[in-house]
LOTOR-252082 format. One record per atom (N, C-alpha, C): x, y, z; atom name; chain; residue number from 1. Coordinates in steps of 0.05 Angstrom, whole numbers. Layout:
<site x="X" y="Y" z="Z" site="CA" unit="A" pos="NUM"/>
...
This chain:
<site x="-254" y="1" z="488" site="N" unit="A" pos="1"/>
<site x="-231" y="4" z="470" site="CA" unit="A" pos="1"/>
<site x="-221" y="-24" z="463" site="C" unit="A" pos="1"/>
<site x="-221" y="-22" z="431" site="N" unit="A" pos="2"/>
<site x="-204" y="-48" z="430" site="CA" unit="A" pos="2"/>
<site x="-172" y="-54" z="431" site="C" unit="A" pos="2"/>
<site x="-173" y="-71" z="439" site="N" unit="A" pos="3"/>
<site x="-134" y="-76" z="441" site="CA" unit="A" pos="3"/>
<site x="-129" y="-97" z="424" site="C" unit="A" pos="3"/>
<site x="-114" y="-92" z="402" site="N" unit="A" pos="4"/>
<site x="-102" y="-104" z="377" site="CA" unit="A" pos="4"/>
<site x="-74" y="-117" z="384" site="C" unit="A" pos="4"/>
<site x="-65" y="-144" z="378" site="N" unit="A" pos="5"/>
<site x="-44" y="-156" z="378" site="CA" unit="A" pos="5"/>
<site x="-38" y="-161" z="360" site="C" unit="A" pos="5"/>
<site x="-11" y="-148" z="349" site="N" unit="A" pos="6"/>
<site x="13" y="-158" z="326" site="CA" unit="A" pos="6"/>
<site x="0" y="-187" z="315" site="C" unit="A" pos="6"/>
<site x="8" y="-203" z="294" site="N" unit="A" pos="7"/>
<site x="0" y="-224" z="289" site="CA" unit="A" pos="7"/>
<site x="30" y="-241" z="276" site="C" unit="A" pos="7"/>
<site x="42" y="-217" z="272" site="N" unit="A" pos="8"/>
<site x="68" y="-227" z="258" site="CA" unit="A" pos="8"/>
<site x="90" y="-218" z="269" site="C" unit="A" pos="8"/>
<site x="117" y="-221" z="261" site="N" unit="A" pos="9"/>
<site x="133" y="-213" z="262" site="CA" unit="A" pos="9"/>
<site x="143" y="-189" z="262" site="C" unit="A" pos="9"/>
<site x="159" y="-172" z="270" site="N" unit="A" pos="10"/>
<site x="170" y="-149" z="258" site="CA" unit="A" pos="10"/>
<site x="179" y="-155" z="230" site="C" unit="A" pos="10"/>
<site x="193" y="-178" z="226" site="N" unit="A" pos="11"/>
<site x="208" y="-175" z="195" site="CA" unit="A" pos="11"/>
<site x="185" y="-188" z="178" site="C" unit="A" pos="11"/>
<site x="169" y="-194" z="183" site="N" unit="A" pos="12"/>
<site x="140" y="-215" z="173" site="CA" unit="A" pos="12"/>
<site x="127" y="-167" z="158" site="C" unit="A" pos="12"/>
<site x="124" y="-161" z="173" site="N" unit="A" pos="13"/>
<site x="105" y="-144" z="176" site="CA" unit="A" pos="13"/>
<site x="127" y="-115" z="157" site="C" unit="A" pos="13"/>
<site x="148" y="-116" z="160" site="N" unit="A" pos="14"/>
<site x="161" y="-101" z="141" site="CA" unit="A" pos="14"/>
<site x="167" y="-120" z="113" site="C" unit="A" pos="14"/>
<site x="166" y="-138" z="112" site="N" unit="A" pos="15"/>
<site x="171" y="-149" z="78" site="CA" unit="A" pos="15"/>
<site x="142" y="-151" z="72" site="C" unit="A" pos="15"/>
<site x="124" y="-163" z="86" site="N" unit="A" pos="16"/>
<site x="90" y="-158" z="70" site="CA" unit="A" pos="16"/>
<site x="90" y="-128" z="57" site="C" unit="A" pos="16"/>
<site x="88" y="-107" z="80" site="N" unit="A" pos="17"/>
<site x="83" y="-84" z="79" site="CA" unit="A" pos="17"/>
<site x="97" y="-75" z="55" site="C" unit="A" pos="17"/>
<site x="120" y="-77" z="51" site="N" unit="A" pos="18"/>
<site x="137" y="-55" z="37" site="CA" unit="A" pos="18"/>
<site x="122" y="-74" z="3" site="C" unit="A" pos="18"/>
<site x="129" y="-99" z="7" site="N" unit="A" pos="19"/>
<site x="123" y="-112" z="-17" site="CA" unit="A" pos="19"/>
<site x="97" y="-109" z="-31" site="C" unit="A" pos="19"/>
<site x="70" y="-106" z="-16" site="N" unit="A" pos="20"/>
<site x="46" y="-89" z="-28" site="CA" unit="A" pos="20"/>
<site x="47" y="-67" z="-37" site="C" unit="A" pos="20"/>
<site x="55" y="-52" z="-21" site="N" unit="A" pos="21"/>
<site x="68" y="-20" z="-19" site="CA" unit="A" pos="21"/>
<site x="80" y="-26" z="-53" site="C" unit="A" pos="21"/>
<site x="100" y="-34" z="-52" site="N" unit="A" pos="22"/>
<site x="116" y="-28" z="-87" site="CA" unit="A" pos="22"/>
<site x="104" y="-41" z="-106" site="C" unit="A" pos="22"/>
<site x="76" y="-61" z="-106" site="N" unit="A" pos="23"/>
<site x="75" y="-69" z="-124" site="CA" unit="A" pos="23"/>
<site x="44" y="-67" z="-134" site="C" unit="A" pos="23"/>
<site x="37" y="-57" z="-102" site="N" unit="A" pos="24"/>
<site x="-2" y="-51" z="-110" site="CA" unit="A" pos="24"/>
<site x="-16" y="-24" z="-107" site="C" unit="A" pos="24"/>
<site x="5" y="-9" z="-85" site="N" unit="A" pos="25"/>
<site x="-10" y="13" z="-76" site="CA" unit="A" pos="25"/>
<site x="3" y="39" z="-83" site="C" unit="A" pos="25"/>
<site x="35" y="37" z="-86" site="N" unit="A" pos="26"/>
<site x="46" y="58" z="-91" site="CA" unit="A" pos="26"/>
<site x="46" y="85" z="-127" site="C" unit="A" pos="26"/>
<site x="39" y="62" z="-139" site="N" unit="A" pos="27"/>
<site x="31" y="71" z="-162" site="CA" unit="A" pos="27"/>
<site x="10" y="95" z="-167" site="C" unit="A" pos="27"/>
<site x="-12" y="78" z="-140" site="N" unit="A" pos="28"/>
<site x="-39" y="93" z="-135" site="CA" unit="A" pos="28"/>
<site x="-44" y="121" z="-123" site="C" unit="A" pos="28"/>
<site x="-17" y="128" z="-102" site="N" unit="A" pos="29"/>
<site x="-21" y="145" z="-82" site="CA" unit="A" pos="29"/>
<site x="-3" y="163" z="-81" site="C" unit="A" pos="29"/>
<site x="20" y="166" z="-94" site="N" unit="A" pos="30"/>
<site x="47" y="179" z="-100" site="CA" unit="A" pos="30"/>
<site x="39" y="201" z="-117" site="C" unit="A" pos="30"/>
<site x="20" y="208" z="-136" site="N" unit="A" pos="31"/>
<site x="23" y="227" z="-148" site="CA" unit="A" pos="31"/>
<site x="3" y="248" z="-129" site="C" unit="A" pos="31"/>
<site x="11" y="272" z="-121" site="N" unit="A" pos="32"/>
<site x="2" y="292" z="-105" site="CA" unit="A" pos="32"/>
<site x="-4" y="286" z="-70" site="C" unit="A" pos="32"/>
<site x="20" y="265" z="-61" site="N" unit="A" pos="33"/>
<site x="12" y="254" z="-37" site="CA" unit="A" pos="33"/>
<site x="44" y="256" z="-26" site="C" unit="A" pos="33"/>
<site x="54" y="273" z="-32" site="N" unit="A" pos="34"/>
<site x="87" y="273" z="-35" site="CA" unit="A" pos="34"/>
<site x="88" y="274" z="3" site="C" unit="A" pos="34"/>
<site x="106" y="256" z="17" site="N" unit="A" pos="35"/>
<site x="98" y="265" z="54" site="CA" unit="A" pos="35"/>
<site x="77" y="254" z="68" site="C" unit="A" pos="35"/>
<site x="51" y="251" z="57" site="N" unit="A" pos="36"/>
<site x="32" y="234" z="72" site="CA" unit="A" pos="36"/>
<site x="37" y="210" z="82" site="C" unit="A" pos="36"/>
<site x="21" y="201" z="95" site="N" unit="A" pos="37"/>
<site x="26" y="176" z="107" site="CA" unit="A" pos="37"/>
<site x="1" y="150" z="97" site="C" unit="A" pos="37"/>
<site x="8" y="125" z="86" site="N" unit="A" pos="38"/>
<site x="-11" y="111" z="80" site="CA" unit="A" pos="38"/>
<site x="-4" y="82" z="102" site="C" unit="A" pos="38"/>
<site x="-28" y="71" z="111" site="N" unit="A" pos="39"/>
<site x="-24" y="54" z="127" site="CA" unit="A" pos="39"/>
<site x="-36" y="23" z="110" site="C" unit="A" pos="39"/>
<site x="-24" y="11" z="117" site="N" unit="A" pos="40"/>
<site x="-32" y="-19" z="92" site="CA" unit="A" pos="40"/>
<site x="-36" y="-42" z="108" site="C" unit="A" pos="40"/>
<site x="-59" y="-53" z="106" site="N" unit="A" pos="41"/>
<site x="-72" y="-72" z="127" site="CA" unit="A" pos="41"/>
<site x="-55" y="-100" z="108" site="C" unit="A" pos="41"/>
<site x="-28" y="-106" z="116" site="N" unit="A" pos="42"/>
<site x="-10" y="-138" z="111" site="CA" unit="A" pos="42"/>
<site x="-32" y="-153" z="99" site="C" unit="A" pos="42"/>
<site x="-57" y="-160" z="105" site="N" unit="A" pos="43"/>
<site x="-69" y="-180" z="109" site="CA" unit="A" pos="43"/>
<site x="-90" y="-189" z="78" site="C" unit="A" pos="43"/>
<site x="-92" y="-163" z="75" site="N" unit="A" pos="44"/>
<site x="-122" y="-152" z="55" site="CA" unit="A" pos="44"/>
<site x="-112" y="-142" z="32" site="C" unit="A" pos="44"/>
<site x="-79" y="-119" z="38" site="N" unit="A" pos="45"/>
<site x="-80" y="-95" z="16" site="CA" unit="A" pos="45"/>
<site x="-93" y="-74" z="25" site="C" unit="A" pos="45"/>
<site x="-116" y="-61" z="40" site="N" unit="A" pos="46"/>
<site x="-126" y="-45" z="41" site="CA" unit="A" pos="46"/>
<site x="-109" y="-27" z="50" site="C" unit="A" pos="46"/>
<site x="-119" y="1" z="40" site="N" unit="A" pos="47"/>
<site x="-95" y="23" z="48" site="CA" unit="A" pos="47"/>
<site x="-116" y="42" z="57" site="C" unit="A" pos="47"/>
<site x="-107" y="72" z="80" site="N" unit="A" pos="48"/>
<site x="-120" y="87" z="74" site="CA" unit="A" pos="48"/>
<site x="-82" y="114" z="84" site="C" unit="A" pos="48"/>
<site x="-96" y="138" z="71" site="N" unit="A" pos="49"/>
<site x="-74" y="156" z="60" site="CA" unit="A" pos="49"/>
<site x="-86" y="171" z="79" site="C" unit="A" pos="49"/>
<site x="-68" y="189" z="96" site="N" unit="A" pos="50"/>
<site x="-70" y="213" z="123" site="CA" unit="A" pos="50"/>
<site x="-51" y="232" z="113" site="C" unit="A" pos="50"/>
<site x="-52" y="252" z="136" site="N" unit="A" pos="51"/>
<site x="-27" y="269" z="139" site="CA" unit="A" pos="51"/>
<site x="-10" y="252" z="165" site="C" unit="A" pos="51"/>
<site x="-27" y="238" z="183" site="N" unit="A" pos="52"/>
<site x="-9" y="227" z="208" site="CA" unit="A" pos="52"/>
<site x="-11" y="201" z="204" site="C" unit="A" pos="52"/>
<site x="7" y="187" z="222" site="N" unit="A" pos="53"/>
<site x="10" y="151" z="222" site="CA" unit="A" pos="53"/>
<site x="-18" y="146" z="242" site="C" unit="A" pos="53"/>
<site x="-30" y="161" z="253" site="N" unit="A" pos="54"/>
<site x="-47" y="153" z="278" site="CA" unit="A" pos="54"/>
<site x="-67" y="157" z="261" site="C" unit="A" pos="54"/>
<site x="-71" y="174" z="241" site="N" unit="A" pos="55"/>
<site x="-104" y="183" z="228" site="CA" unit="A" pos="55"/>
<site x="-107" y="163" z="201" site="C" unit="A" pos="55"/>
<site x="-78" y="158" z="197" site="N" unit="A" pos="56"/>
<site x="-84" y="141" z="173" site="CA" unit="A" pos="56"/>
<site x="-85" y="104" z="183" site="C" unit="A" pos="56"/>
<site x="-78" y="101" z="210" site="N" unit="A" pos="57"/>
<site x="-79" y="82" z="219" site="CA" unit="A" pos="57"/>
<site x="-109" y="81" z="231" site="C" unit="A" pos="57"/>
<site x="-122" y="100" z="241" site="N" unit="A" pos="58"/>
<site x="-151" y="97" z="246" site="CA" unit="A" pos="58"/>
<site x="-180" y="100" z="220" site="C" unit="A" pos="58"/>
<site x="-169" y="108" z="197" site="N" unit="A" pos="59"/>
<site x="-180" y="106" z="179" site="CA" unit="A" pos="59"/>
<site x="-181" y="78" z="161" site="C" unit="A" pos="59"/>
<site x="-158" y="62" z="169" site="N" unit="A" pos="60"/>
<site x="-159" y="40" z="155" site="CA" unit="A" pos="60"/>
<site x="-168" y="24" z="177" site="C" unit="A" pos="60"/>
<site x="-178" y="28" z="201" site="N" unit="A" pos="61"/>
<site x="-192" y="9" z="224" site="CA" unit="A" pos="61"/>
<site x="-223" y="13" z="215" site="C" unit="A" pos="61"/>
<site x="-221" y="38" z="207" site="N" unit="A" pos="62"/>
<site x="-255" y="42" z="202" site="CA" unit="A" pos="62"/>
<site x="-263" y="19" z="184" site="C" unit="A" pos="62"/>
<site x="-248" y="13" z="161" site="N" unit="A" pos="63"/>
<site x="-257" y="1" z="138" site="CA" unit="A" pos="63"/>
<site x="-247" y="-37" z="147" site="C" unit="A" pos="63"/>
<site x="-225" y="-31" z="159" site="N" unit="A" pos="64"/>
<site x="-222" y="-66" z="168" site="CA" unit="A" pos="64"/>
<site x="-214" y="-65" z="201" site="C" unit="A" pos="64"/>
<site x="-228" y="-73" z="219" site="N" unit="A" pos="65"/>
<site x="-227" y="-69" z="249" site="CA" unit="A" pos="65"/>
<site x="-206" y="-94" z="257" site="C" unit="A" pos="65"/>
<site x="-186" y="-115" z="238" site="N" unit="A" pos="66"/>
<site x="-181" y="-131" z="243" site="CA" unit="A" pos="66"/>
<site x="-158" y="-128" z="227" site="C" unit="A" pos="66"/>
<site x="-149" y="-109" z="224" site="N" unit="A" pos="67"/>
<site x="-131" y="-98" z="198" site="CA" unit="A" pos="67"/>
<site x="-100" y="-106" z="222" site="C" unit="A" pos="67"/>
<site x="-80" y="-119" z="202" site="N" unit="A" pos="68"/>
<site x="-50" y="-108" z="216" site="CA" unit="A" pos="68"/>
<site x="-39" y="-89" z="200" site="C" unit="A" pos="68"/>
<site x="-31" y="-63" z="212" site="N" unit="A" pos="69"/>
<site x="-25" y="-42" z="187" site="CA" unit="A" pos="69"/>
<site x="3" y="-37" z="192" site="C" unit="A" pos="69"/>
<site x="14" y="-38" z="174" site="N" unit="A" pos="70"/>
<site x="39" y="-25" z="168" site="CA" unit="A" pos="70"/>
<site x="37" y="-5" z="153" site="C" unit="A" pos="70"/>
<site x="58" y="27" z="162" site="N" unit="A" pos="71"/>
<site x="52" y="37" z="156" site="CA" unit="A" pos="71"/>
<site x="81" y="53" z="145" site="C" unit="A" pos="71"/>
<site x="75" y="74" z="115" site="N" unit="A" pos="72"/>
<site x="96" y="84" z="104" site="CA" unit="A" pos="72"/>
<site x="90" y="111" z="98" site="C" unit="A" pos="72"/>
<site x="108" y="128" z="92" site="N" unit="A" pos="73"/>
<site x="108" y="164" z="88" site="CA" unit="A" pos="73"/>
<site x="116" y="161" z="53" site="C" unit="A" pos="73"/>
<site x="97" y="166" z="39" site="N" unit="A" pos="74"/>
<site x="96" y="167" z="7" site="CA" unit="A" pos="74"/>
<site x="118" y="181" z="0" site="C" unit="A" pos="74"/>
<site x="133" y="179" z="-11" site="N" unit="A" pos="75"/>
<site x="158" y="187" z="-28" site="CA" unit="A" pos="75"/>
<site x="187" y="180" z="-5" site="C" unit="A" pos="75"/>
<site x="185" y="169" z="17" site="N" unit="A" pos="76"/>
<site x="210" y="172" z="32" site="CA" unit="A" pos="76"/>
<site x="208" y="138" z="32" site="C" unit="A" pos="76"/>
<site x="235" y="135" z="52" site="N" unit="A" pos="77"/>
<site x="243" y="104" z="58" site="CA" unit="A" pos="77"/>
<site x="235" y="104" z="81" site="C" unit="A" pos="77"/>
<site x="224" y="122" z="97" site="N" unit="A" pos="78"/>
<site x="219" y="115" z="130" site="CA" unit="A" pos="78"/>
<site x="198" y="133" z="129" site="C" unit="A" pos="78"/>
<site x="176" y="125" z="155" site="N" unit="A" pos="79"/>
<site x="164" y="139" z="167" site="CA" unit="A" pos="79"/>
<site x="175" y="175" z="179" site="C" unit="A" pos="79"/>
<site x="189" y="166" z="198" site="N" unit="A" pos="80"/>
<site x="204" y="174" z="216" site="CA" unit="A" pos="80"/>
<site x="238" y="183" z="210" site="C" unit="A" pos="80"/>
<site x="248" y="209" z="202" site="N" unit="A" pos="81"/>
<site x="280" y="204" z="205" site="CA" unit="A" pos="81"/>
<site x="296" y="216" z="234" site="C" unit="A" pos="81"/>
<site x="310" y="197" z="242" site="N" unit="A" pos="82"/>
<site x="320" y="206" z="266" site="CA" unit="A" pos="82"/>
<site x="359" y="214" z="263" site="C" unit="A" pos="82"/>
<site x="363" y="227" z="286" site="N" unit="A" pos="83"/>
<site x="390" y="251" z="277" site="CA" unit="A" pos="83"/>
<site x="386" y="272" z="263" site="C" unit="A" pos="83"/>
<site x="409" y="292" z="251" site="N" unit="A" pos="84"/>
<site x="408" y="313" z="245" site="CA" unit="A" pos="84"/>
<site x="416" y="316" z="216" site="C" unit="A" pos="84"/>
<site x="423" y="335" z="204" site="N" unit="A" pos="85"/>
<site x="436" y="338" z="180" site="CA" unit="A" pos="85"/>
<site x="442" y="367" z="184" site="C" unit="A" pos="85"/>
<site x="463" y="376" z="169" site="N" unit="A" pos="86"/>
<site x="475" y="389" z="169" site="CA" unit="A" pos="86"/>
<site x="460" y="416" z="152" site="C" unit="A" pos="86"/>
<site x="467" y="443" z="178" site="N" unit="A" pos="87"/>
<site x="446" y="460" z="163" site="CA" unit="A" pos="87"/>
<site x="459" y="473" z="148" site="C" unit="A" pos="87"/>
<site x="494" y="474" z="148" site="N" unit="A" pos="88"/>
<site x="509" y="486" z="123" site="CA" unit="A" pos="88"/>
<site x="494" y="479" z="96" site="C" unit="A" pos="88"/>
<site x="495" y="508" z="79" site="N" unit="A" pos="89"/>
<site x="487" y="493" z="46" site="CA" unit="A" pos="89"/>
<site x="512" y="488" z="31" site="C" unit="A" pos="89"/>
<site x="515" y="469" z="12" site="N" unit="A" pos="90"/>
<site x="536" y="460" z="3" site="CA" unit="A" pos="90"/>
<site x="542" y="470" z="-23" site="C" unit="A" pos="90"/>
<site x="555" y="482" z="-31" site="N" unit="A" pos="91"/>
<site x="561" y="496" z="-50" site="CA" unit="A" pos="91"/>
<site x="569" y="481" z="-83" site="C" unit="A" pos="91"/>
């Protein structure tokens, strides 16, 4: 098994990421991918598109084994949302 170390920053690795993401890849992958998850190797650009952060993060190892991936859920601002919302409907 290989063991991969960060190479950057946390804030290094969310401004690459998001900044490819809006300007190279999102155009590409947004239409009928509404929820998926695409993982984006910082380094390259290379992307690959899953239903999970773990399948779309091992799909983009297949193609770059040296990849740092950051990774985003197509149409949302986060991966992940944490807390609740309210299950009243609002009239």
């Amino acid at each position: 098994m290989t063991v991969r170390h960060p190479r950057y920053s946390k804030e290094e690795f969310a401004k690459q990421g998001n900044e490819i993401y809006e300007t190279q890849i999102r155009s590409q992958v947004e239409a009928g991918n509404h929820g998926k998850i695409v993982a984006i190797d910082i380094e390259t650009g290379a992307f690959a598109v899953a239903d999970t952060p773990i399948s779309a993060t091992d799909r983009l190892y297949e193609h770059c084994p040296n990849a740092q991936p950051w990774v985003i859920r197509i149409g949302h601002q986060a991966v992940y949302r944490f807390g609740s919302r309210s299950l009243k409907k609002t009239v």
